[in-house]
C-alpha positions in Angstrom: -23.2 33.4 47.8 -24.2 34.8 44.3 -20.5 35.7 43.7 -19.6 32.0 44.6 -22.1 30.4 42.1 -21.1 32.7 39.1 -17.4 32.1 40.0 -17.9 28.5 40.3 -19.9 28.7 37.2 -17.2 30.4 35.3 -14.3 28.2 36.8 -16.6 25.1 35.6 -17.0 26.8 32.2 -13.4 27.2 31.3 -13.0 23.7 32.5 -14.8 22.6 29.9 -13.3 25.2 27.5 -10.1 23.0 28.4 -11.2 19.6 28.0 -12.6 20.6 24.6 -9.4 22.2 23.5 -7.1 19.4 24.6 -9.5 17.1 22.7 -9.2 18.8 19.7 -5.9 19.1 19.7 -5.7 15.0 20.4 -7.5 14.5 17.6 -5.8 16.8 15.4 -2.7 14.8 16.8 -3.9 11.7 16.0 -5.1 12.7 12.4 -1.7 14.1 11.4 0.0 11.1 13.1 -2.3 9.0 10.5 -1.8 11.3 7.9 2.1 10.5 8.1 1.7 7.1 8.5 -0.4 6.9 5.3 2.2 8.9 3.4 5.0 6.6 5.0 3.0 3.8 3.3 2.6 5.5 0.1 6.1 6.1 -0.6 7.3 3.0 0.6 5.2 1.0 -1.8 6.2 3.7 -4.6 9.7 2.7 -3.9 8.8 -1.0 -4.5 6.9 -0.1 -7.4 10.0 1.4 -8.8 12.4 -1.4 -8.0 9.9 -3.7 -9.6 9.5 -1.4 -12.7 13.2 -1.1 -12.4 13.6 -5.6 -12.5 10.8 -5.5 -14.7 12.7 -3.4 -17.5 16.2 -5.3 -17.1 14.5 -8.8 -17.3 12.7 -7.5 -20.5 15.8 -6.0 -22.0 17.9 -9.7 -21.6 15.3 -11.0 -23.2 15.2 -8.4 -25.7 18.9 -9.0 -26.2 18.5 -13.4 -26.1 16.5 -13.1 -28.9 17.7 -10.5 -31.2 21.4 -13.4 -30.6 18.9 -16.1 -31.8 17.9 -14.1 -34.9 21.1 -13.7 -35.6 22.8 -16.7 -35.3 19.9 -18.3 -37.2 20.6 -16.1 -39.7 24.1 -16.8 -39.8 23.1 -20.1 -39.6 21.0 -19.5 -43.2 23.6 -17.7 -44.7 26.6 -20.7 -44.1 23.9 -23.2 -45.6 23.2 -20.7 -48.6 27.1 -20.3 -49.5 27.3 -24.1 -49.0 25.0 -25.0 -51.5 26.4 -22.4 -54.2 29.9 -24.7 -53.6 
């Protein structure tokens, strides 16, 4: 009987050993799955970041280039109505 109890003892211990372990390794599971989901996040809205840096920079250079036309044709402008009035 004594050797029953300690066997059922240790049979119930090791049961527990393995409930624990699988836990842990769920949760370790479940923390890397939401680890890669995080960093899925992260690059996906770096990407976007960068197209938007990217449309950002284009939309700032046209109007870089608009304006630096408008300068010069004004100047142009100026210049005709300079070498008119010397006529």
């Amino acid at each position: 009987m004594k050797h029953l109890f300690i066997t059922l003892l240790a049979a119930s211990v090791f049961i527990g050993c393995d409930k624990q372990k699988a836990a842990i390794e769920d949760n370790k599971d479940a923390t890397q799955k939401a680890m890669d989901d995080q960093k899925k996040a992260v690059d996906a809205a770096a990407k976007e970041a960068k197209k938007q840096v990217e449309y950002n920079k284009d939309a700032t250079q046209a109007q870089i280039d608009a304006e630096k036309k408008k300068v010069e044709a004004q100047a142009e402008a100026d210049k005709a109505k300079v070498d008119a009035a010397k006529k």
